[in-house]
C-alpha positions as CSV (number, residue, x, y, z in Angstrom):
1,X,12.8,-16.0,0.2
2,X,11.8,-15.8,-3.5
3,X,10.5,-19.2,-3.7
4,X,8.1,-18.8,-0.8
5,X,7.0,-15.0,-1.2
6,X,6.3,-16.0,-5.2
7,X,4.0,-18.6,-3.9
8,X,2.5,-15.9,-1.6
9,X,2.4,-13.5,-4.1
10,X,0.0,-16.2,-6.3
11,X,-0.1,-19.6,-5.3
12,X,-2.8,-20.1,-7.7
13,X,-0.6,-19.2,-10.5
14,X,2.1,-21.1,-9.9
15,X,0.7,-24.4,-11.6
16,X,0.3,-22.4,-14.8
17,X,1.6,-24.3,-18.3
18,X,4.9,-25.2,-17.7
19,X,7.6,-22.9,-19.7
20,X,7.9,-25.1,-22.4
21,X,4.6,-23.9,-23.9
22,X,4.7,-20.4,-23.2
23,X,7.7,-18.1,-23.7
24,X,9.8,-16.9,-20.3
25,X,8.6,-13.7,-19.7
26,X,12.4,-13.3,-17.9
27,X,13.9,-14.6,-20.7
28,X,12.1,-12.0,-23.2
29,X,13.8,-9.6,-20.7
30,X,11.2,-8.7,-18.2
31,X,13.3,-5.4,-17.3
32,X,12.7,-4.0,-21.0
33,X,9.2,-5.2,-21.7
34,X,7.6,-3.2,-18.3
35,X,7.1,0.5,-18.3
36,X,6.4,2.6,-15.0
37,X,4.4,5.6,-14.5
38,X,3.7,7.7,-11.3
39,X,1.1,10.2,-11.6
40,X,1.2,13.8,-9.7
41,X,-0.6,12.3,-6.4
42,X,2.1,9.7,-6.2
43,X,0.5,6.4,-7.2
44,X,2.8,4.1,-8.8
45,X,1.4,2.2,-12.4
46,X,3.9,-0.9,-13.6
47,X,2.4,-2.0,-16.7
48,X,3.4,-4.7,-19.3
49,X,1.8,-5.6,-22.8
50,X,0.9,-9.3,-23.0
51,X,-1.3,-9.7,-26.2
52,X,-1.8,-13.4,-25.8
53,X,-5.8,-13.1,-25.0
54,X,-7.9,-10.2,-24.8
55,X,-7.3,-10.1,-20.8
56,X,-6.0,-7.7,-18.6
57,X,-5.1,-8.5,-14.7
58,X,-5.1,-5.5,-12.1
59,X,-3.3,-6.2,-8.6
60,X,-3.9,-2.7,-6.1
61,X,-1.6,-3.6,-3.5
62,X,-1.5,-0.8,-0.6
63,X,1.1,-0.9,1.8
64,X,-1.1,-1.1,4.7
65,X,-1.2,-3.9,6.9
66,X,-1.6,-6.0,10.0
67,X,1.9,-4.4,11.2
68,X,0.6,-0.4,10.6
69,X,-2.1,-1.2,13.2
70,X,-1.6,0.6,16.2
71,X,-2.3,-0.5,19.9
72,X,-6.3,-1.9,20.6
73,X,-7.0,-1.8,17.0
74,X,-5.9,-5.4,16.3
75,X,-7.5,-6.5,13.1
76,X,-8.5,-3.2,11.3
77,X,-6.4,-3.4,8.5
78,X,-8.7,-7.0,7.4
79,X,-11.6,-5.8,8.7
80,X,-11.5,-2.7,6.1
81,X,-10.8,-4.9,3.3
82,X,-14.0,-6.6,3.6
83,X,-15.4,-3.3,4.1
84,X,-14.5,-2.0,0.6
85,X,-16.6,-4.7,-0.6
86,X,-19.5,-2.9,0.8
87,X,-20.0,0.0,-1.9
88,X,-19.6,3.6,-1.9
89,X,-21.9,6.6,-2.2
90,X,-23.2,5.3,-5.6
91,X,-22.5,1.7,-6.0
92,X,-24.6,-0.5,-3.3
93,X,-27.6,1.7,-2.7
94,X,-30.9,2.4,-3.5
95,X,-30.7,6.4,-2.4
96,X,-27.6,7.3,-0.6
97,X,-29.5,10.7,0.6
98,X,-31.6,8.6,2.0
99,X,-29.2,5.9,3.3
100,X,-26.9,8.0,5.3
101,X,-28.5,9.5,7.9
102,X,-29.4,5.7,8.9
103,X,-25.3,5.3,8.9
104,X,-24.8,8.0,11.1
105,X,-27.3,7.0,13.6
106,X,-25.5,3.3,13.7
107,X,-22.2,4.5,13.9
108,X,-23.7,6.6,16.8
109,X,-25.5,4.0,18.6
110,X,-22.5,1.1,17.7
111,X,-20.1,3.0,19.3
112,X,-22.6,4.3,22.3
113,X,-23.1,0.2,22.9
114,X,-19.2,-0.6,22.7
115,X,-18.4,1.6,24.9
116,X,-21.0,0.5,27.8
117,X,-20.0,-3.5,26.6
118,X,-16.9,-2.4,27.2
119,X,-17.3,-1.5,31.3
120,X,-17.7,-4.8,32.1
121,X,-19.4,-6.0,34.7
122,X,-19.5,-2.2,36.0
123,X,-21.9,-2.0,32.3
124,X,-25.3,-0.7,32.9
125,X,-27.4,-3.8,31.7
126,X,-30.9,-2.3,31.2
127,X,-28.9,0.4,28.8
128,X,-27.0,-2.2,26.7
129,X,-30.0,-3.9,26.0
130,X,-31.9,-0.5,24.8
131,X,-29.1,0.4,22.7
132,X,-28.5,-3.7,21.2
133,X,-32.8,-3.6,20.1
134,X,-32.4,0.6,18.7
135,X,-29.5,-0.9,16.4
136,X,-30.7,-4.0,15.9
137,X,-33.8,-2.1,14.5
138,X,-31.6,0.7,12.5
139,X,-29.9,-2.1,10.9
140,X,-33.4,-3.7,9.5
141,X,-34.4,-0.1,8.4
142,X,-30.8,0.4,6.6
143,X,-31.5,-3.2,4.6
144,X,-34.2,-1.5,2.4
145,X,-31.7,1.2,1.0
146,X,-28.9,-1.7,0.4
147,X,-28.3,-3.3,-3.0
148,X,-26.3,-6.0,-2.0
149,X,-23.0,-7.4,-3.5
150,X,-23.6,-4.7,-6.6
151,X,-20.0,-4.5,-7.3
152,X,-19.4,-7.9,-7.4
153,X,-22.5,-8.3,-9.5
154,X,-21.0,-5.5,-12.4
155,X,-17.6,-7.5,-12.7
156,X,-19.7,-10.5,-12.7
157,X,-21.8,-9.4,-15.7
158,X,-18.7,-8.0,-17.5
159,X,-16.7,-11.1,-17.4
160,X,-14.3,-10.7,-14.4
161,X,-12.3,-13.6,-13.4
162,X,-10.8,-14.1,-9.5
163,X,-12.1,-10.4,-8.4
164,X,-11.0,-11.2,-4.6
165,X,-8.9,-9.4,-1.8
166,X,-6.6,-10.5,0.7
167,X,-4.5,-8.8,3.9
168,X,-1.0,-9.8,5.1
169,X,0.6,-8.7,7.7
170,X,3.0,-7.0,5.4
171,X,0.0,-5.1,2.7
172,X,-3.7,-5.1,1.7
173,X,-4.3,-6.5,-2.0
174,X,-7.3,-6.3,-4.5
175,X,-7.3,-8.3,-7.6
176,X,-8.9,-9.1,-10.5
177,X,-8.9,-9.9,-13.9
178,X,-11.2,-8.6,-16.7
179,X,-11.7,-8.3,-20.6
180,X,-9.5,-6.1,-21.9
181,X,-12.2,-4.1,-23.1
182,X,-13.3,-3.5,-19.5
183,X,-10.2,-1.9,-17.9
184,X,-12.2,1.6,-17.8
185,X,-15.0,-0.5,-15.8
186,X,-12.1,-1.1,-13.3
187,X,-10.7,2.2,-13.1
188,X,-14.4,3.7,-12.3
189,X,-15.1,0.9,-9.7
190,X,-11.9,1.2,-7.8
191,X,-10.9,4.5,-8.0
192,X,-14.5,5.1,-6.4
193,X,-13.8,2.6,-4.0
194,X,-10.9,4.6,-2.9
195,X,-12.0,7.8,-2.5
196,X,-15.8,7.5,-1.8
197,X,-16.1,4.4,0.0
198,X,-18.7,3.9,2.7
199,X,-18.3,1.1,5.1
200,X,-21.7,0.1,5.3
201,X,-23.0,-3.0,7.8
202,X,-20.0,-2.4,9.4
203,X,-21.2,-4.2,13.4
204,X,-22.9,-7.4,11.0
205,X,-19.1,-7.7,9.0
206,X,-17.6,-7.3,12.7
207,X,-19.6,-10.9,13.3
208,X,-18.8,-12.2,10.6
209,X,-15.0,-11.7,11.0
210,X,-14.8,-12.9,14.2
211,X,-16.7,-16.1,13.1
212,X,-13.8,-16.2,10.7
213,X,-11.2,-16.0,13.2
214,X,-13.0,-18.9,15.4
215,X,-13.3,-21.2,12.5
216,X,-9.9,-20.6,11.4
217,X,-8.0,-20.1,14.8
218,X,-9.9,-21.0,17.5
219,X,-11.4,-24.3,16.2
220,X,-8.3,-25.6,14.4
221,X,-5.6,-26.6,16.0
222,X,-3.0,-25.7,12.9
223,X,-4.1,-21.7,13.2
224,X,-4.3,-22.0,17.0
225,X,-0.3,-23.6,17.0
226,X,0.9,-21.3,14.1
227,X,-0.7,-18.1,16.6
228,X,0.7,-19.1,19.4
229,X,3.9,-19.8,17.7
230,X,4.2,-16.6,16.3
231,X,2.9,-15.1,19.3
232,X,6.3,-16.4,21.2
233,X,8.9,-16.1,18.8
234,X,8.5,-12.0,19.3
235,X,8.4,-10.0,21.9
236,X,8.6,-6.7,20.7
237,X,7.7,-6.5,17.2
238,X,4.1,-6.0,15.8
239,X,4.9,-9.4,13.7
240,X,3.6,-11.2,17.1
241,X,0.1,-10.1,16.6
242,X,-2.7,-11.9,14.1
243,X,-3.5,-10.2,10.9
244,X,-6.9,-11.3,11.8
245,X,-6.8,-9.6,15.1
246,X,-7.2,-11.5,18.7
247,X,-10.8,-11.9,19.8
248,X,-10.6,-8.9,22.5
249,X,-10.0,-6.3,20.0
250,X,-12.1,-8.1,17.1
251,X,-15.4,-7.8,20.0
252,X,-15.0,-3.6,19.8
253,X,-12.9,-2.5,16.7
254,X,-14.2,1.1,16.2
255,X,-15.4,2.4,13.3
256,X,-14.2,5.8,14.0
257,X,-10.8,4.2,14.2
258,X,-11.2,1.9,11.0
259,X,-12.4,4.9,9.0
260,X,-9.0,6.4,10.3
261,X,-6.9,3.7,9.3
262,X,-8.7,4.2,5.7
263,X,-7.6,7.9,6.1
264,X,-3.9,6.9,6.6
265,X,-2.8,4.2,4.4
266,X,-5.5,4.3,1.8
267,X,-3.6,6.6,-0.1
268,X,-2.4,7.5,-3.5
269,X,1.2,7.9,-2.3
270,X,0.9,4.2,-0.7
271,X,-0.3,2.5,-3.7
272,X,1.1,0.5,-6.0
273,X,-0.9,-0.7,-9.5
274,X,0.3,-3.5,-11.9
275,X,-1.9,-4.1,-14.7
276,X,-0.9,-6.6,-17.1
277,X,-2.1,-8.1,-20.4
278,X,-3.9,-6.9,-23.6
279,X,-3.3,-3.1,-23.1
280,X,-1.8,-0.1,-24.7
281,X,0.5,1.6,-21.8
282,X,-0.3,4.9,-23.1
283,X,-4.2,4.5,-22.7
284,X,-4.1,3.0,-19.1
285,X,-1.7,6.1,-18.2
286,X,-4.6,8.8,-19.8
287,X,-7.0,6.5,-18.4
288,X,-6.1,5.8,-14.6
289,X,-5.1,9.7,-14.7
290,X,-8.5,10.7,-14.9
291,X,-10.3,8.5,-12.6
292,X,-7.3,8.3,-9.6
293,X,-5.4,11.6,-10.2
294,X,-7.8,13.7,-8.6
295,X,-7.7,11.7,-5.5
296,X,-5.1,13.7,-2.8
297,X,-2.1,12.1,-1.9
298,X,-1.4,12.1,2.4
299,X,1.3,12.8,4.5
300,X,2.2,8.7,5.4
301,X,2.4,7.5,8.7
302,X,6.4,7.7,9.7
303,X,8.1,4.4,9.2
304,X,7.7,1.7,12.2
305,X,10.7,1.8,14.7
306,X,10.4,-1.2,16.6
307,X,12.9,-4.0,16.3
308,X,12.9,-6.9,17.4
309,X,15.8,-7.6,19.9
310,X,18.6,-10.4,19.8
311,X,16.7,-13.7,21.5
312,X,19.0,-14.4,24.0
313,X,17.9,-18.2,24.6
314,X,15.4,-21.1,23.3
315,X,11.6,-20.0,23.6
316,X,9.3,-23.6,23.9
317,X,5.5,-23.8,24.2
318,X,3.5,-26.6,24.0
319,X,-0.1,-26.0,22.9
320,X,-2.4,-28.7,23.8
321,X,-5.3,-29.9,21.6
322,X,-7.6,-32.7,20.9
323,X,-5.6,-33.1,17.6
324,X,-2.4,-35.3,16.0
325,X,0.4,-34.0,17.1
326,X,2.6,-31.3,14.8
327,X,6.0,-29.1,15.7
328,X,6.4,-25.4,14.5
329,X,10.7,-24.8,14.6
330,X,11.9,-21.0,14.1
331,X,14.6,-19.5,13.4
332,X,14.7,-15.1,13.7
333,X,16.7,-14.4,10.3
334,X,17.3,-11.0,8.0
335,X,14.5,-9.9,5.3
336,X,15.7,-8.9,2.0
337,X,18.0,-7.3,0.7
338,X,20.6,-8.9,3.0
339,X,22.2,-11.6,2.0
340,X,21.3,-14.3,4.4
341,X,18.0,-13.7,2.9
342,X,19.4,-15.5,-0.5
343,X,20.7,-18.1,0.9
344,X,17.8,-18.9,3.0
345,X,16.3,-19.2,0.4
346,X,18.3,-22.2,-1.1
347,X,18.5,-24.0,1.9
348,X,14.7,-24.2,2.5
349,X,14.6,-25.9,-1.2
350,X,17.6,-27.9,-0.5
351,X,15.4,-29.4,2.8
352,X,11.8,-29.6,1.7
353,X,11.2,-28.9,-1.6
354,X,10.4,-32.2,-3.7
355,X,10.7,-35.7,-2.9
356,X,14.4,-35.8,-3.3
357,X,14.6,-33.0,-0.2
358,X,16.7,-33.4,2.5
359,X,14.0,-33.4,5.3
360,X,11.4,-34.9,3.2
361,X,13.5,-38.0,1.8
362,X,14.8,-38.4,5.5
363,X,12.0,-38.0,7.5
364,X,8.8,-39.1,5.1
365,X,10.3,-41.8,3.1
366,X,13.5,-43.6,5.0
367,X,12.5,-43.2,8.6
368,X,9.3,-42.8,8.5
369,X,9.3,-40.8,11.1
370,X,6.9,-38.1,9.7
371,X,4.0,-37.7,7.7
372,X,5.0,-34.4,6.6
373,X,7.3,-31.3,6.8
374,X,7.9,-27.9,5.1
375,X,9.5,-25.0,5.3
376,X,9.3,-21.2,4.8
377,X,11.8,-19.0,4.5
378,X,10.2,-15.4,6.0
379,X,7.3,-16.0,8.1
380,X,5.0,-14.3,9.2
381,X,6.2,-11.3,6.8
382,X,8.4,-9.6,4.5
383,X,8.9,-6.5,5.4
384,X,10.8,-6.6,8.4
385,X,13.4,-9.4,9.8
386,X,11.6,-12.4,10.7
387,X,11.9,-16.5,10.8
388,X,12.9,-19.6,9.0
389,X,10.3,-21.9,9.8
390,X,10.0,-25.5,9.8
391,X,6.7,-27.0,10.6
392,X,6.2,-31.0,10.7
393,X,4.1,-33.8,12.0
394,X,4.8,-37.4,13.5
395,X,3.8,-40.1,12.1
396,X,2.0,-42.5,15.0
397,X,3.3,-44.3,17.2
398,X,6.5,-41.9,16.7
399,X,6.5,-38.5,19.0
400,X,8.0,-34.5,18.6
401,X,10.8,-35.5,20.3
402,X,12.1,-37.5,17.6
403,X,11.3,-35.9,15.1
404,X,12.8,-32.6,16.9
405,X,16.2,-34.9,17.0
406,X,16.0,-36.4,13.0
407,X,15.5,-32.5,12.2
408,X,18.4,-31.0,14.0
409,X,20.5,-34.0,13.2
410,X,19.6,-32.8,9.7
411,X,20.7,-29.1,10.0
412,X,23.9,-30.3,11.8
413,X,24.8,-32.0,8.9
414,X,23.9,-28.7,6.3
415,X,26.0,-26.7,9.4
416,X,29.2,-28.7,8.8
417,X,29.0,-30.4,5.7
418,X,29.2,-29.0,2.1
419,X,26.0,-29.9,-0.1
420,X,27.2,-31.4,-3.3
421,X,27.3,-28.9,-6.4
422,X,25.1,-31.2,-8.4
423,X,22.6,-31.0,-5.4
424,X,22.8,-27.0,-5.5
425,X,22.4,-27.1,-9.1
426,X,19.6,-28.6,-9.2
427,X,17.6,-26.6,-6.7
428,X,18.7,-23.5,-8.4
429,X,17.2,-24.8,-11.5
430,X,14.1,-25.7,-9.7
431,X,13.9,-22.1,-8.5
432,X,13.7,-20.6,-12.1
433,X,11.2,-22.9,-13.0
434,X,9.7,-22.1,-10.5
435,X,9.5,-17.9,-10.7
436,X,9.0,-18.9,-14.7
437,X,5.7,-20.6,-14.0
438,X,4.5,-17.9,-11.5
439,X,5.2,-15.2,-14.0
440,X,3.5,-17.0,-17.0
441,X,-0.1,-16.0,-16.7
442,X,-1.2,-12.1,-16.1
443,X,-2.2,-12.7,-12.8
444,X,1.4,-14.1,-11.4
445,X,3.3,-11.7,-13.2
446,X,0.9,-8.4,-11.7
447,X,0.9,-10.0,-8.5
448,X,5.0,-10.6,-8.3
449,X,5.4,-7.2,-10.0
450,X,3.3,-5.4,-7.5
451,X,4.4,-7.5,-4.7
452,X,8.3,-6.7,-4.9
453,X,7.8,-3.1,-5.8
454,X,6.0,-3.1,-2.6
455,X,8.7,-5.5,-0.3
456,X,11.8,-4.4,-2.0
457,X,10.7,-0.8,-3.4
458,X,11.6,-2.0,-6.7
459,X,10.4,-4.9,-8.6
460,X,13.4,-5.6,-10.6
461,X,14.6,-7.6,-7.4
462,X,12.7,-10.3,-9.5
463,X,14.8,-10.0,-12.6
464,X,18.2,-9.3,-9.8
465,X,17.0,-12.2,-7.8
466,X,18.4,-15.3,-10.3
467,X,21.8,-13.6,-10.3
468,X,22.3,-13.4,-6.9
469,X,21.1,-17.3,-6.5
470,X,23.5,-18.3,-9.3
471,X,26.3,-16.3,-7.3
472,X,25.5,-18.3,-4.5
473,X,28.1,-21.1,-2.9
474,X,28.3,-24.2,-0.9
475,X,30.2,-22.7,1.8
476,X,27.8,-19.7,2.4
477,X,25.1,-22.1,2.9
478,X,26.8,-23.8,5.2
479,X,28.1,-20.6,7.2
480,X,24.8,-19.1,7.1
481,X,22.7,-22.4,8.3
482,X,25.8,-22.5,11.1
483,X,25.0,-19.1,12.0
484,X,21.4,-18.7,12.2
485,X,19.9,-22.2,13.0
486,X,21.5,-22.1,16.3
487,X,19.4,-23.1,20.0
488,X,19.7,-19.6,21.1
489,X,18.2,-18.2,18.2
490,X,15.2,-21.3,18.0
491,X,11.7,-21.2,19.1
492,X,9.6,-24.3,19.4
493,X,5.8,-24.6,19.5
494,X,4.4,-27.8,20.1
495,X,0.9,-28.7,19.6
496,X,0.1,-31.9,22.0
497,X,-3.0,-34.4,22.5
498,X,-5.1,-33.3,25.5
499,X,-5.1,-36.1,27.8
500,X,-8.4,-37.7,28.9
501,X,-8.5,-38.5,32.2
502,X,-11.1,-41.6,32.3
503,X,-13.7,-41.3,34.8
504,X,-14.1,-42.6,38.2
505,X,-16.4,-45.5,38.8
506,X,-18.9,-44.8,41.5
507,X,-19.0,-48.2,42.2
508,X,-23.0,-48.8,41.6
509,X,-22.3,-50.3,38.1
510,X,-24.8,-49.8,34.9
């Protein structure tokens, strides 16, 4: 699950200089080079000195996502992280004084007009359209005491590099690179951010996220198939819902309830910092003491108990779309540490990865069968058991149903034959280079270092993780394939052409 989650964890990094032309962090003995700190409110610091450029990268990954939402508040956890874009009591406004009692009056009146929207047709029109002009009119009257995009305006001027944020179902990250000179800029921004945030124009960023969820779900048939998909494959566990939210719960997420969320997982205690580059350990200790250590630590939200049960049989769904046809095959599999995990791992390289793959050279180049295919070892998540996916297209005029057969025929084979040790070799190989390219700029190395402290509660899993691969033989790959990528444990999703029925002639003509 490496391979995939380090492409996760910085998919822009990974087509940094090859290692040939800069030194393997791993190699220079990553586990010596890193230093750890936790200060008194519980936030953890992994640092590492990298004195290539005057450049320092900060990844503030809080363990807070899609999966911590409870029920009806579908979406909160990426909702907030546009919020935090939005300022705090000194960053983003004219005259907070001034500001706020406009906030509480839209809170007021947002959550007055949710709650009539939300009777229905039982609503009291003439009242929801009172309430829609009085906030419609707060929210021009708040616009005068906004300075907008100010934070992103300060990193701007001060040299920041990929200042962004993103939310998994699995954590909430913010990232950013900056002159070195500049780390105390950071520590002042975000540890404000933290602690003094105010989630201004919250109803507009509603409307602007569900947008985001039509554009990227509802109008495209790859998001609407990989949904669905998802949706299927579990019943019970929280996986099954969008980190974006469904549309239902988008149209009335509170902002008593998103404020909440803040309250719970924005905490100290459920951070984790990596901050790598052109530093002096000892300095960004004093120096993220005194902006985040006065900020209290919580009591954390006890651990999520549901499982998600044995499948007992195949799950199919066909999705149809005016689009090309494309398959989405999962299989329910173990997360790390366990061993499967591992393995995994080297089978999803030994089927897609490079032109040489299994899959790929079968289905792409000597069959022709398929315009494409892929898979992921650990979707949608990380944190919890979840699937092997494969994911593939036809190529026209061949359907789903042979290209289902080629890839099962495929796994058979893996399920009952040994790969050849040259083969395995190779993809191990592949999968150092790999983790040494993602680790060679500042940016992949904070982002794998924060992202495995998080997932594994320990990010030496990344220096572990070749050790175990190298351990790894023919006949476990074959067991494990044998025992996971079995019918039982398979769901299918199936994205289809919508039919157009041609109309009837009326018999009149032109």
């Amino acid at each position: 699950m490496v391979s995939s989650r380090i492409r996760q964890a910085g998919s822009t990094v990974m087509l940094a200089l090859m290692c040939s032309v800069l030194p393997s962090v791993v190699q220079a003995g990553l586990e010596d080079r890193v230093q750890e700190h936790t200060l008194e409110n519980g936030m953890k610091i992994l640092m590492m000195e990298r004195h290539q450029s005057p450049t320092v990268s900060m990844y503030m990954k809080f363990k807070a996502g899609s999966v911590d939402e409870w029920t009806g508040i579908g979406g909160t956890a990426h909702l907030l992280e546009h919020m935090l874009f939005k300022g705090t009591t000194s960053l983003g406004t004219t005259d907070w004084e001034k500001e706020r009692p406009i906030l509480e009056e839209i809170e007021k009146v947002g959550a007055a007009l949710d709650v009539e929207r939300l009777r229905g047709s039982t609503g009291d029109a003439m009242k929801i359209n009172e309430l829609s002009a009085r906030l419609k009119k707060l929210q021009e009257e708040h616009k005068k005491h906004i300075i907008k995009d100010e934070i992103d305006e300060i990193y701007s001027k001060a040299g920041a590099v990929g200042f962004n944020a993103f939310t998994s179902r699995d954590f909430t990250t913010y990232v950013i690179s900056l002159p070195s000179n500049r780390f105390e800029l950071w520590c002042r921004i975000e540890s404000d951010r933290m602690a003094d945030p105010v989630l201004r124009e919250y109803y507009s960023e509603r409307d602007v996220v569900m947008e985001e969820r039509r554009r990227s779900y509802d109008s495209r048939p790859s998001g609407t198939l990989y949904e669905q998909f998802i949706a299927t494959a579990f019943t019970a566990h929280p996986y099954r819902a969008p980190t974006i939210g469904w549309m239902s719960e988008l149209r009335f997420l509170s902002l008593e309830n998103t404020k909440k969320f803040r309250k719970i997982y924005y905490a100290p205690n459920n951070t984790i910092v990596a901050v790598v580059g052109d530093i002096d350990p000892e300095k960004v200790i004093a120096m993220m003491t005194r902006y985040f250590g006065g900020i209290p630590s919580q009591e954390l939200h006890r651990g999520l108990s549901t499982a998600e049960p044995p499948q007992k049989g195949e799950k199919r769904i066909k999705i149809e779309y005016d689009a090309n046809p494309m398959v989405s095959i999962g299989f329910h599999k173990p997360t790390l540490p366990s061993r499967a995990d591992y393995v995994l791992d080297i089978a999803s390289a030994l089927l897609t990865h490079g032109r040489t793959s299994r899959l790929y050279k079968s289905l792409v180049q000597e069959k022709q069968i398929a315009i494409s295919v892929d898979t992921t070892n650990g979707s949608p998540g990380g944190r919890f058991d979840s699937l092997f996916v494969i994911d593939a297209a036809p190529r026209h005029p061949h359907t789903v149903a042979e290209l289902e057969v080629a890839i099962y025929a495929e796994l058979d084979t893996m399920a009952t034959e040994l790969v050849e040790e040259r083969e395995l070799q190779k993809v191990i190989n592949q999968t150092e280079a790999n983790m040494i390219r993602g680790m060679n700029s500042n940016s992949g190395l904070a982002s794998s270092l924060s992202y495995f402290e998080a997932l594994a509660g320990d990010w030496r899993y990344l220096v572990k993780y070749l050790d175990v691969i190298k351990t790894i033989k023919r006949e476990e790959i074959r067991d494990t394939v044998a025992k996971y990528f079995v019918p039982k444990n398979r769901t299918v999703a199936e994205l289809v052409k919508t039919s157009v029925e041609p109309q009837k002639s009326d018999g009149k003509g032109d």
